[in-house]
Phi, psi and omega in degrees: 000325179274333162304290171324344192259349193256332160286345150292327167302302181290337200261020158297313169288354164264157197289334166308303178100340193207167233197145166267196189266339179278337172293214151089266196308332183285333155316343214237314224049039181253148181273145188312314155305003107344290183276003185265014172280302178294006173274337206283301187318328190269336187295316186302297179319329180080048159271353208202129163244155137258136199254163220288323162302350156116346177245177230243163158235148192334136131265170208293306178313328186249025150264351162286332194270313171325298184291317191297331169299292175283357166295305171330311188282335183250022191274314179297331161305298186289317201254022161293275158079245174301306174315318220254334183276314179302308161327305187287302130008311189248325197068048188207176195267132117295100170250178171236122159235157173209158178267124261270154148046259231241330175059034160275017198187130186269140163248137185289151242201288195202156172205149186247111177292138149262186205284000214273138175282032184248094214192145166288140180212132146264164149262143154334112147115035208204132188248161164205180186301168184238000180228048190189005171229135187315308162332298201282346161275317175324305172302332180277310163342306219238345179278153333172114188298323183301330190287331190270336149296334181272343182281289163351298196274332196265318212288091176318140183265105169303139143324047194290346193197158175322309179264037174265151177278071246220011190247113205287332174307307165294331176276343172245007136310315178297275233277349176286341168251003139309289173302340210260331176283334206115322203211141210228140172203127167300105146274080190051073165230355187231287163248140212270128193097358148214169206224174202214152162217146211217152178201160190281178164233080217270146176251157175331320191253042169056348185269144183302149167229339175206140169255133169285132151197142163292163144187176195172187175303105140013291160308271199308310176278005178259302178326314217213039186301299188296331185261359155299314202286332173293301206280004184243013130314307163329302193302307200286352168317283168357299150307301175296341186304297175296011163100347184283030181275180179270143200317163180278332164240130170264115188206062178245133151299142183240128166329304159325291183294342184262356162314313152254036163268000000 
């Protein structure tokens, strides 16, 4: 199988784009019968398209799993950065999240501390709920409905504080107002005295891929809420400044809506 994805890779690069099955096979030395059963298994998967001349080509699954790879590996270079202007800009931590795995959890990638010692502190590699943190709604915002329906039915929401959100209807009024703003925020929802602000991070094929976000004492970020909420528009600008924006047609179904179908 990887030998077919690597005669696909080169005829990507080519002036055509796409390879028939006797080019494949002379390629592979495998017999045609061999390969279209394995061809049919990566076309199911949307790894492999076939195009109406019968020959086949890279698919949209596996150049997404590609850029998200090599984005993945340069993503904390590029938007450190950004983590070090927003810390100077608010005077709160700044982190990069993303989502874990298992995708029940934002994992923190990097963070710029600031100096105050009353101050949020995470580490690289440190997880957290994903429906009770600013990161973490944001990334369930933006996710993939079938993925937010298996989170929705599996993930227990823990009860952390008064205003955490655990009610699957409110939480998907919040993330449906979330996508629509842009920009995602935490009151004493995970811990009671600090609070978040979260903005998206678009990967090469337009879908998020990482969330920026402050955070801090609770006081302090109310104090000084409009001009957090600018800069971390300024941030998620910033982000985009570097080729990372969001797709151009969205035609995703949102849970909310088929809830209230």
């Amino acid at each position: 199988m990887l030998l077919i994805l690597e005669r696909l890779v080169a005829a990507r690069g080519g002036d055509r784009g796409s390879v028939s099955l006797n080019d494949i096979a002379d390629a592979t030395g495998a017999p045609k019968s061999s390969l279209l059963g394995l061809l049919q298994g990566l076309l199911d998967e949307g790894c492999v398209h076939r195009e109406p001349d019968g020959t086949y080509s890279l698919g949209l699954r596996f150049l997404r799993l590609a850029t998200h790879a090599v984005f993945g590996e340069q993503m904390v270079d590029i938007l450190r950065p950004v983590l070090s202007e927003l810390m100077t800009e608010t005077g709160e931590t700044a982190v990069l999240g993303i989502l874990s795995a298992d995708q029940q959890m934002i994992t923190y990638l990097d963070r710029v501390e600031c100096l105050n010692p009353i101050r949020y502190t995470v580490g690289p590699g440190d997880q957290r709920e994903l429906h009770c943190t600013a990161g973490g709604k944001l990334l369930l915002a933006y996710m993939e409905p079938s993925h937010l329906d298996r989170y929705l039915d599996s993930v227990h929401r823990t009860r952390f504080t008064p205003t955490t959100i655990t009610d699957r209807r409110k939480l998907l009024t919040e993330l449906n107002r979330i996508r629509e703003d842009g920009l995602s925020r935490t009151s004493d929802e995970r811990i009671a005295g600090a609070s978040g602000l979260a903005v998206p991070v678009f990967g090469p094929d337009g879908d998020v891929a990482a969330t920026v976000l402050i955070a801090g004492p609770s006081e302090r970020m109310r104090l000084s809420a409009v001009q957090h909420e600018a800069a971390m528009r300024r941030a998620a600008g910033r982000c985009e400044a570097f080729g990372f924006v969001p797709g151009q047609t969205d035609v995703r179904e949102t849970a909310l809506g088929r809830e209230n179908s």
